[in-house]
N, C-alpha and C positions, 0 to 999 in steps of 0.2 A: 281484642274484644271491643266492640261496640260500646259508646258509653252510655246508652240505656239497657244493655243487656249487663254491663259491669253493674250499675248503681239495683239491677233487680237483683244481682246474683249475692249481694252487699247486704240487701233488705230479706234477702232467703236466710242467708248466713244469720244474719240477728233475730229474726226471727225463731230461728231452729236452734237456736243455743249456743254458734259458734261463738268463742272467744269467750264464755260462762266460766264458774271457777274450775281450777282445775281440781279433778277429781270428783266431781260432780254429775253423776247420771241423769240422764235426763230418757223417757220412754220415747218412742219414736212418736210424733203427733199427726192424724188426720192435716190433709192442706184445708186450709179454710176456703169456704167458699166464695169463687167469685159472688161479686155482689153491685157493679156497677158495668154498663157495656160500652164504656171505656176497656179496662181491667180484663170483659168477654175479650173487646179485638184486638188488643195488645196482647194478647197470653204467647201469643206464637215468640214473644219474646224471653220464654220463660223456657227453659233448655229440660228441664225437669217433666216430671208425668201431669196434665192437664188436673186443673180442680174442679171441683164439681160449682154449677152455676145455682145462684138462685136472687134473680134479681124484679125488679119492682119497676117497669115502664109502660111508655103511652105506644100504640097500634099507630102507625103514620100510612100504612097501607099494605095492600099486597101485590105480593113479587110473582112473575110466571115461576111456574113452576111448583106452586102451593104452598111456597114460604111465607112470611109474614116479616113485614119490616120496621122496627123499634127503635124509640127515641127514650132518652135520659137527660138528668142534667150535665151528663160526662159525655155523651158521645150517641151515635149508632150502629146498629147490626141487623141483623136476621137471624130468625128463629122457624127450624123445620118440624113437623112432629109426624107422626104415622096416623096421630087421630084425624083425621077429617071431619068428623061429625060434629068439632067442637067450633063454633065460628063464632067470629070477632069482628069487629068494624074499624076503621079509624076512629079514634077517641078513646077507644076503651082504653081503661087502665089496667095491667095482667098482671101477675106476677108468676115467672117462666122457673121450672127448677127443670135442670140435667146437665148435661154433660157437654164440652166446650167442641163446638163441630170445625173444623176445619176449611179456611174459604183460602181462594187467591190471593188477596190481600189483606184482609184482615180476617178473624177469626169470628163464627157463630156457636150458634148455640144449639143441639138438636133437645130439644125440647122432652120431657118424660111426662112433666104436670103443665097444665096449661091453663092458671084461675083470674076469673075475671073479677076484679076488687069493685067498680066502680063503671060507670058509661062518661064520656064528655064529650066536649065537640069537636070536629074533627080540626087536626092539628094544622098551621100556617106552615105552608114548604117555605123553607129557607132559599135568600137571594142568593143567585151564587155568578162567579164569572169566569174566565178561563183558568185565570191563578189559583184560584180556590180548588177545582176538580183539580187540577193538576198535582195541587198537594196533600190529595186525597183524606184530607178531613172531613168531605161530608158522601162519602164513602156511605152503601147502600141509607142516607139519609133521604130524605124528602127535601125535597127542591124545586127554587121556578127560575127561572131564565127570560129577560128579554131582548131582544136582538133583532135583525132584520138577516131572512133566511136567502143564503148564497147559494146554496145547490141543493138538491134532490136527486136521489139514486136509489138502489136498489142494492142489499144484499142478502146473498142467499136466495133464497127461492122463497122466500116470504116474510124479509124484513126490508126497514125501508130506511136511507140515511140522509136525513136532514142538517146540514150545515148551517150555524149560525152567524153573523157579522157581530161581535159581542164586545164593547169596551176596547177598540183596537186589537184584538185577539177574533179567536172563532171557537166557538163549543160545539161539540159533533152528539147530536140525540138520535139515536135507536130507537124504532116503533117495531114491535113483535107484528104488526100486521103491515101490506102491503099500500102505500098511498097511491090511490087510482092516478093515472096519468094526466089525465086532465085538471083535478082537486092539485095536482104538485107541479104544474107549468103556471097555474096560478098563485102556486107560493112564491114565486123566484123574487126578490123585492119587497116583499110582503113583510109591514112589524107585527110582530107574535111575539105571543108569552108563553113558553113552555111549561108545563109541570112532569116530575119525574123522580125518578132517585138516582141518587150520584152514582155512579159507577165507572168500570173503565176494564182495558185486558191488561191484565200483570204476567209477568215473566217468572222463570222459578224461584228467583230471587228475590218474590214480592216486591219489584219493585213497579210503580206501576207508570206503561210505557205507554197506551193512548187511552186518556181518558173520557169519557162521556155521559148522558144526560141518558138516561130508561126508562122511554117512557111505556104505557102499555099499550094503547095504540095514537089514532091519531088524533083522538080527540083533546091528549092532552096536550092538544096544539091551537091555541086558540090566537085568529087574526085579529090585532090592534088596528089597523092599518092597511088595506089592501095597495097590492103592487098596482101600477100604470096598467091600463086595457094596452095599450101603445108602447113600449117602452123609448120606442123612436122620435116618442113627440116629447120629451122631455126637454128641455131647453140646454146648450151644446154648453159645455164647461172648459175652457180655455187650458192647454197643453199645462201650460204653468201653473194651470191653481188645482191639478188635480189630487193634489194631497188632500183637498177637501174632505173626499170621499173617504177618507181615513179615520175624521173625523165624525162624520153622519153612518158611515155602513151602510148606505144606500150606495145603489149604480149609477155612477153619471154616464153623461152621453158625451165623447168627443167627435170633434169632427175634423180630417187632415186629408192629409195625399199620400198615395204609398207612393213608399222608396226603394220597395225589392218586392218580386213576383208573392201570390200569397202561399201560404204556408212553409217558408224560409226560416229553420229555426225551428220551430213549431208557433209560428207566430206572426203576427201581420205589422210588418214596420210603417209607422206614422210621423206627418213631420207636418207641423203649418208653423211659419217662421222658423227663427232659431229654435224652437224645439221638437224634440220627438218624442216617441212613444213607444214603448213594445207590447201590442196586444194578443192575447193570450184567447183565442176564442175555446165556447165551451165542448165543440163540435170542430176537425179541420174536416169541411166536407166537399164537395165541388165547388159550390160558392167561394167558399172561401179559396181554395186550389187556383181559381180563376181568376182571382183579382190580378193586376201587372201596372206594374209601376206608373203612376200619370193616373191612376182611378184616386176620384173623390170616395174616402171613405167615411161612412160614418157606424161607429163603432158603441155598444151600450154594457157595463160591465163593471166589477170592483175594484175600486182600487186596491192594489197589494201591494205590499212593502217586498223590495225584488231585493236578491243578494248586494246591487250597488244604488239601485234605484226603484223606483214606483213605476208597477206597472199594472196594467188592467188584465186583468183577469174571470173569467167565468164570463166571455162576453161573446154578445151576439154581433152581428155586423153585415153592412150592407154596400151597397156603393151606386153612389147617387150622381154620379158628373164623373168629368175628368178634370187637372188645372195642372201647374206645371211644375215638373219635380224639380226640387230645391238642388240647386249646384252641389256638388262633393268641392267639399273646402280639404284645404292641405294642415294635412295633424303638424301642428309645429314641432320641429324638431331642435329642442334647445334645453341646456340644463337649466334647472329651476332654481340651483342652487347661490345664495347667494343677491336675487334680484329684489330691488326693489319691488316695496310691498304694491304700489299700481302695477308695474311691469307684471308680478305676479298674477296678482287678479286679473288682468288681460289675459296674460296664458292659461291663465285655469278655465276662462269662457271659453277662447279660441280650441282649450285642448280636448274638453267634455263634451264629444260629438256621440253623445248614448243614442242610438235608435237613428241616426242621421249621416246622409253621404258624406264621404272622407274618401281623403286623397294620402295614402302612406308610402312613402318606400320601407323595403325590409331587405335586408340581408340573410338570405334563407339558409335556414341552419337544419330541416329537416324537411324529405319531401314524402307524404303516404298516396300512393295510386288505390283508391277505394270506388267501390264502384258507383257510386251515382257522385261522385267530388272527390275532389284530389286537398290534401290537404297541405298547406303551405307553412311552416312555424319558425316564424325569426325573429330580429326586433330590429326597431329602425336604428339608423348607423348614430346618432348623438347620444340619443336621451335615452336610448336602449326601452324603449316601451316594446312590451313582447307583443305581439300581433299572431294570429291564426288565421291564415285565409282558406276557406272552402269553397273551390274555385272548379268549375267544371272545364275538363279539359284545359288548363291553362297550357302555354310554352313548353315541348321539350326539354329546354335549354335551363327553365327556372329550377334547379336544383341547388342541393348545398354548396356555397361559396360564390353563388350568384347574389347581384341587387335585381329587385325589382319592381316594378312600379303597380299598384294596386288601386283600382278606385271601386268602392261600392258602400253598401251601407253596414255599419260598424254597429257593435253595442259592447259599452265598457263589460269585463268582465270577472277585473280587480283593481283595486286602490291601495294607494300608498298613504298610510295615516300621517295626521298633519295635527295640528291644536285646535286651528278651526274648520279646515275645508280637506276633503278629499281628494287627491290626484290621483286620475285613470291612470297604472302602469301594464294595463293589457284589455285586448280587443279581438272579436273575434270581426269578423269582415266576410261579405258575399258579394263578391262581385257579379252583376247582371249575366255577364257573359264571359265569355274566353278573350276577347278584344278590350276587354280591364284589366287585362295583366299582362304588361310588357316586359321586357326585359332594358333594364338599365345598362349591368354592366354585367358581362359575361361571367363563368365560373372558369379559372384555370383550367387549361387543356385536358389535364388528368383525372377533372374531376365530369366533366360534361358525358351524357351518352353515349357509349363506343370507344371510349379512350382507355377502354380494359384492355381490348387486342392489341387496338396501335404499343401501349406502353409495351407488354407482353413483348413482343416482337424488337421492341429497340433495348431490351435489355437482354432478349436471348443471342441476339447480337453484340454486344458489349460482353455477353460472357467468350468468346471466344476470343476477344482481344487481348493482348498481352500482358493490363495493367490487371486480369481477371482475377487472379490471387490476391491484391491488394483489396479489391471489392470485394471480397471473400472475409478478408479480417474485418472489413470496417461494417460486414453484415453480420458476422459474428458476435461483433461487439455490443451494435447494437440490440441483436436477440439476448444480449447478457442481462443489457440495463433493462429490459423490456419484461424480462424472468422475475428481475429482482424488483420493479414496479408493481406485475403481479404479485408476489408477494408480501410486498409491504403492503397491497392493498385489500390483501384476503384478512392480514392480520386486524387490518382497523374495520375490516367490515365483523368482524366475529363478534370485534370489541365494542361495536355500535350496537350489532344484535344483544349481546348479552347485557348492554348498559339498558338498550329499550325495552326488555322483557323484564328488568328487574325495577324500572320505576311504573310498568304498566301494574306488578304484581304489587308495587306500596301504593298506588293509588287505589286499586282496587280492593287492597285488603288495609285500608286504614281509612283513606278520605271520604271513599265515599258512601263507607260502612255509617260515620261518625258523620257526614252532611245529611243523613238519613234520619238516623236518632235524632241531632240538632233540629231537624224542622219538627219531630214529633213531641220535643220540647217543648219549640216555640207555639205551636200549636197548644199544647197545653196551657203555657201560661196564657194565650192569648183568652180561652175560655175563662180563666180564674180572675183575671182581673178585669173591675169594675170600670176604672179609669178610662175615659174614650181614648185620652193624648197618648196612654201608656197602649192601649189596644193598638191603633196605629201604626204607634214604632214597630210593633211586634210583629204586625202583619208585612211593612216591608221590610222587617230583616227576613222574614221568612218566606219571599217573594226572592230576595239575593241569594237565600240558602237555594231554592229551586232551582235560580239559574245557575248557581256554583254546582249542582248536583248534574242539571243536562252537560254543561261544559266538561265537567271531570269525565263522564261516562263518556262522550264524544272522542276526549283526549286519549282515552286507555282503548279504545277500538281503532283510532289512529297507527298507533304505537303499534300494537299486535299487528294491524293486516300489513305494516309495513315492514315489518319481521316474520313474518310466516314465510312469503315467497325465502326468503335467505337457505332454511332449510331442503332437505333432499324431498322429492315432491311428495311422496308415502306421510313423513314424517309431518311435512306443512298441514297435507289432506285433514293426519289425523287432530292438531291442534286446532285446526277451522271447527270441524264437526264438532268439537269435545265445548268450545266456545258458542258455536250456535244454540248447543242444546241449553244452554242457560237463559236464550229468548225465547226460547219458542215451547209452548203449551203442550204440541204432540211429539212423541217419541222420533229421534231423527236417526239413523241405522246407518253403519259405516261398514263395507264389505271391498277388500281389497284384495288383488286374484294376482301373483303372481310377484316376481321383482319390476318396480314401476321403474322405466328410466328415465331420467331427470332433462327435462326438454330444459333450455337457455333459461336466463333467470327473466326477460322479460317478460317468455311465454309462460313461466312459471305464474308470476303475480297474475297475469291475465285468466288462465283457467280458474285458480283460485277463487279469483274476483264473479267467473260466472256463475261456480258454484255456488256463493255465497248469494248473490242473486237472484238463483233458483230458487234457494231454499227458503229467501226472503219471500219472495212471491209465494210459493207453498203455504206460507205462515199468513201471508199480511191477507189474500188476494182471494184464497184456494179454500183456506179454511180445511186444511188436511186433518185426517186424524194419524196418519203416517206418514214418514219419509224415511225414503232411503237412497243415500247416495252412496256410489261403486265405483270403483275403477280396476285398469284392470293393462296389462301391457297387450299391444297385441301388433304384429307385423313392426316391430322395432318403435313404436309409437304407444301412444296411451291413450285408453277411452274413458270417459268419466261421465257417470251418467248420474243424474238427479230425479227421481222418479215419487209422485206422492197419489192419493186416494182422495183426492179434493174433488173439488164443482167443477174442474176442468173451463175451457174457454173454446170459440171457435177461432183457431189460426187463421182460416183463412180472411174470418170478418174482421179481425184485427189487422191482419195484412190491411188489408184495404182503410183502415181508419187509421190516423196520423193521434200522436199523441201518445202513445205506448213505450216511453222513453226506457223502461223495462229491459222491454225485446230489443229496441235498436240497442239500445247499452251491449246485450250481450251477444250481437250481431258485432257490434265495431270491436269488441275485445276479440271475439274470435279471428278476424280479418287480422288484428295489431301481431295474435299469435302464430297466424299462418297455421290453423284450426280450421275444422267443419264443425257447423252446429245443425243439430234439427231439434225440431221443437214437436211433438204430436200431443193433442190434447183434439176433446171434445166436451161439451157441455157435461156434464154428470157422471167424467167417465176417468177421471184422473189428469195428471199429465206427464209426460218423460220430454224431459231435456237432457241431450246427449250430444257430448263436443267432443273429436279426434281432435289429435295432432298426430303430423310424422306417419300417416296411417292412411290405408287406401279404404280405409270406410267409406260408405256412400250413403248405407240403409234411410230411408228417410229426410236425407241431407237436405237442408233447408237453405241456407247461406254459407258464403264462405266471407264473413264478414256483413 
């Protein structure tokens, strides 16, 4: 039990007579009534039958929908009623009696009496910043925001979603009406001040997973600051100092050379001096498709804090000359271990080649034939730094147990933590052409193309030679050791499965029950006390509890999707679905036809994963109010389909536009599984995604990978 649900269920008990003398009656008593809305949106903590409301607050505004939205000195909420007739302003002062209405994350009020005490002026929206929504303290409250607006979109068929640049974070505001196209190519840059109420979408678990700003339309969008006529004529911001922009939330403008064709990546690699870049434009469209290595680019956009580095993002770009692409320097290949602290810092410059040409060898440990690049994964033979090359058409010959030599542009893709500096230990790599990737040193005969038949042949040979009973035992023997490795390795995989599903199910059912409660603590006390210095402390422990809250919730969906694939596939399907439905807002329906047969365990996680995908998109993208996912055996193979009633999309417009990392995601899983995927969808009309394996299905088939 939760420790704000223990300490209410403690305060029910004493209240209600437990632990009184004994032998002593008591009549059973009416629950008193709520009286502060705090107390209204906390009740859902309260396991027992709802109390009746009757509290005394100020009108901060109204909500779509014909709600009304209330402030105290405790907290806020929303209050519904059936009367319409009876209207109120911001300022008035009400006093609301009925009955406790039930919201997504906190609880309202549905109103019976609705009396106005008094008029005042209309009440000051509170400041707020990413932190603050995020920890959903000012939850349907009145709010303003100021920031500088990073993108503009559309959702739905008639709302609109305004991105902000806010305090090193971004806060995401919803307008119920649509922002004309032209009024929102003029926000991009632009400092505004928001007014709205705090809100966000919560899960069924109340907890709440993206937060946001409501406002009612766009007025309550008001520009401080308008953006550049030009954004081009902005003056060019130096590779190296563009953490700037980190700082201000404004776009800078860089200017550099590319170093791989454009849209590589989904992204335009930049380099002037020893530095690069990786730009993130907000559009890949022929422009950009058409950039190629030796173009002058000048690029205008956010800085964003990237999984290893800073990179620009939401950005426009151009290309203005050409000048000469920066040499691929050789990644050193040396241990770090042990070196003097200069030696060090030289190798950490020489080795941090993020967004910039490199020269690697790798010793290739796996090779995938995909259709638009082949993918190369090994590490180089010292310092074992892993590398990914996505290389079109390279060598026959570069397969597992080969070196080969690689040259093109790199972008770190993980780090080795350190006390003060970061080391790259992997890379992904693009080499320009097929003429970047040589071959160093061959793969053993047996292992290179065609050396299935030759071997084939000189051992069915060798069987008819006289020593062929001895080869006999010593094949025997080793199919012994080979049984008994299987099995000691099914036992330790049961034992890993059953160890990760039982710390996913203590975090879930202690930590992160109780990092919950703890922030609605801290939360409280931060309102009760006066103290600035003690306010403070409060607000960043309660800023730590947030991110101990995302990290735990991260860690236990870890755990699970990497224990699900272990089970038979029916049994995994059903654990995915049973899991999903605790994100996601509409009903999600599991229909399974038949005995499913259990495809390899690779292709196993990979269906899974698309699944999961699908239904992600369904939720985040689609705005369903249903889904249903099926499978089903069929011709020795299995179909699995994901199907929902959402806004649907046009396939084929998104074929054509880059950046839908979504669809490619569930395109390369399919390919990894030796799956068909199709995808059918249209504007307003739903969508089915449906992946075979093992199955001569075609219907529809969109990709094989």
């Amino acid at each position: 039990m939760p420790a704000i649900a223990r300490l209410a269920w403690i305060a029910t008990a004493i209240a209600s007579g437990v632990g009184s003398t004994p032998g002593r009656s008591h009549a059973a008593e009416p629950p008193r009534a709520l009286t502060t809305l705090r107390a209204v949106g906390e009740s859902f903590l309260d396991p027992g039958p709802h109390a009746p409301v009757d509290v005394k607050a100020v009108v901060t505004g109204h909500l779509p929908g014909g709600s009304i939205a209330l402030r105290d000195d405790t907290g806020a909420t929303f209050a519904s009623s059936a009367d319409r007739e009876f209207v109120v302003e911001p300022g008035d002062r009400v006093r609301v009696r009925g009955t406790v209405r039930e919201g997504a994350f906190i609880n309202g009020i549905a109103a019976e009496t609705l009396e106005r005490l008094d008029r005042g002026a209309a009440p000051e929206p509170r400041p707020v910043g990413p932190a603050d929504l995020a920890a959903g303290v000012f939850y349907h409250d009145l709010v303003t925001a100021r920031g500088v607006v990073r993108s503009v979109s559309q959702l739905g068929k008639s709302k609109t979603v305004v991105v902000l640049n806010v305090d090193g974070g971004t806060i995401e505001v919803r307008f119920e009406r649509l922002v004309p196209p032209e009024q929102a190519a003029r926000l991009i840059d632009a400092a505004v001040t928001v007014t709205g109420f705090g809100g966000g979408e919560a899960n069924a678990s109340r907890q709440l997973i993206r937060p946001f700003v409501r406002g009612a339309d766009s007025r309550a969008l008001q520009i401080t600051a308008p953006s550049a006529a030009d954004p081009f004529a902005l003056p060019a911001t130096p590779l190296e100092r563009i953490s700037l922009g980190l700082q201000s939330g404004h776009r800078l403008k860089v200017v550099g050379v590319a170093t791989a064709r454009g849209g590589v990546g989904a992204g335009v690699f930049l380099a002037a001096g020893d530095h690069g870049l990786f730009v993130i434009p907000a559009a890949i469209d022929a422009a950009v498709r058409a950039i190629t290595p030796g173009d002058r680019v000048e690029a205008v956009g956010f800085a964003t804090p990237g999984r290893v580095s800073i990179v620009l993002g939401d950005a426009v770009v151009r290309v203005v000359g050409t000048a000469p692409v920066p040499p691929a320097r050789p990644l050193p290949d040396v241990k770090s271990e042990h070196l003097p602290i200069d030696e060090w810092n030289r190798l950490h410059q020489a080795i941090w080649r993020d967004a910039l040409p490199l020269e690697v060898e790798i010793d290739v440990a796996s090779r995938i034939d995909g259709g638009d690049a082949t993918e190369l994964v090994g590490t180089t033979p010292v310092r074992k730094v892993a590398i990914r090359c996505l290389a079109t058409e390279p060598p026959r010959d570069a397969v597992p147990g080969s070196r080969v030599l690689v040259r093109g542009v790199g972008r770190v893709t993980a780090t080795d933590r350190d006390m003060f500096r970061t080391m790259p230990i992997a890379f992904d790599v693009w080499p320009a052409s097929a003429a970047e990737v040589t071959i160093v040193r061959a793969a053993p005969w047996w292992l290179r193309p065609g050396a299935a038949r030759a071997l084939a042949v000189t051992l069915a040979g060798s069987a008819l030679a006289a020593a062929g009973a001895a080869a006999w035992v010593v094949v025997l023997r080793r199919q012994v050791r080979r049984q008994v490795a299987v099995i000691e390795q099914q036992l330790r995989t049961e034992a890993v499965l059953e160890e990760r599903q039982r710390i996913a199910r203590e975090f879930h059912d202690s930590l992160e029950q109780d990092l919950a409660a703890m922030a609605l603590r801290l939360d409280a006390a931060a309102e009760a006390t006066a103290d600035h210095e003690a306010h403070d402390v409060l607000a960043e422990q309660r800023a730590a509890v947030l991110r101990l809250q995302d990290e735990s919730h991260q860690f236990v969906w870890d755990l699970r999707d990497a224990a699900l694939a272990e089970r038979p596939l029916a049994e995994s399907l059903a654990a995915l679905v049973e899991d999903l439905r605790h994100l996601s807002p509409a009903p999600i329906g599991l229909r399974i036809a038949g005995s499913l047969p259990n495809p390899p365990l690779a292709a196993r996680q990979q269906l899974l994963r698309i699944v999961r995908e699908a239904v992600a998109n369904a939720v985040s993208h689609a705005h369903a109010a249903t889904i249903e996912v099926a499978a089903s055996a069929r011709d020795g193979g299995v179909v699995m389909e994901v199907r929902d009633d959402g806004e649907g999309f046009d396939v084929a417009a998104c074929e054509r536009r880059a950046g839908h990392f979504g669809l490619r995601g569930m395109r390369e899983r399919a390919w990894r599984a030796g799956a068909t995927l199709g995808i059918e969808s249209s504007p307003r009309s739903g969508t089915r995604v449906v992946v075979a394996v093992g199955t001569g299905w075609t219907e529809g088939e969109e990709s094989r990978g």
